[in-house]
N, C-alpha and C positions, 0 to 999 in steps of 0.2 A: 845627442851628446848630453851628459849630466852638467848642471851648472859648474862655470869655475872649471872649466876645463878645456882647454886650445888644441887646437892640431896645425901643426906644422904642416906646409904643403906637400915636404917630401914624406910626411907620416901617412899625410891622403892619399898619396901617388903610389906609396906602398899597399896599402889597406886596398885599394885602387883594383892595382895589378893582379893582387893574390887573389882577390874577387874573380877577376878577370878568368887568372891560372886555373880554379877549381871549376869555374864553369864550362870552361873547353876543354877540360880531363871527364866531366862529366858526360859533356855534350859527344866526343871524341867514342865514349864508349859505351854509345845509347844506339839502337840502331834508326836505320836511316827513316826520318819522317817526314811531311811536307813543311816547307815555309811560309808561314799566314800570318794574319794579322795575329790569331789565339798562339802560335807558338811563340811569335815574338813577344807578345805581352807575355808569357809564363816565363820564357829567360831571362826576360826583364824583370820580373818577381825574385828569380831565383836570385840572380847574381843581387839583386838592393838585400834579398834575407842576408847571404853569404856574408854582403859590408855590413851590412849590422850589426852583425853576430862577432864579426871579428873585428870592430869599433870596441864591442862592448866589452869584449875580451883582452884587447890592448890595454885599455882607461882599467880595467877591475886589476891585470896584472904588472903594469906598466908606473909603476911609482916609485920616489926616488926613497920612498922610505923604507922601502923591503929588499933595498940593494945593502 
C-alpha cells in the first residue's frame, strides 16, 4: 500500500474475495493436477499477485478527486 493511504475492512473483504473469484475461475478451468505442497504454494502466489494488482488498481483509480 503507498503511504497516506487506508483500506477499509469491507474494501479488503472485497479486494479479498475477487482474488478469491478469479482464482477458482482460473483453477475451475485448468485441467485436473495433483495436490502438494508445490501446487499449493503457486495458488498461493497467484491469488497474493491477483490482490496486489488489484490493491494497486483500486488506490491508482479510486479517488475522490476524479469523481
Amino acid at each position: 500500500m503507498k503511504g497516506g493511504e487506508y483500506m477499509r475492512v469491507s474494501e479488503k473483504k472485497y479486494l479479498m474475495d475477487l482474488a478469491k473469484d478469479i482464482v477458482i475461475a482460473k483453477l475451475s478451468s485448468a485441467a485436473p493436477n495433483l495436490s502438494n505442497k508445490d501446487s499449493g504454494n503457486s495458488i498461493a502466489e497467484m491469488y497474493e499477485a491477483i490482490y496486489d494488482k488489484a490493491k494497486d488498481i483500486y488506490f491508482t483509480d479510486n479517488s475522490d478527486d476524479n469523481a
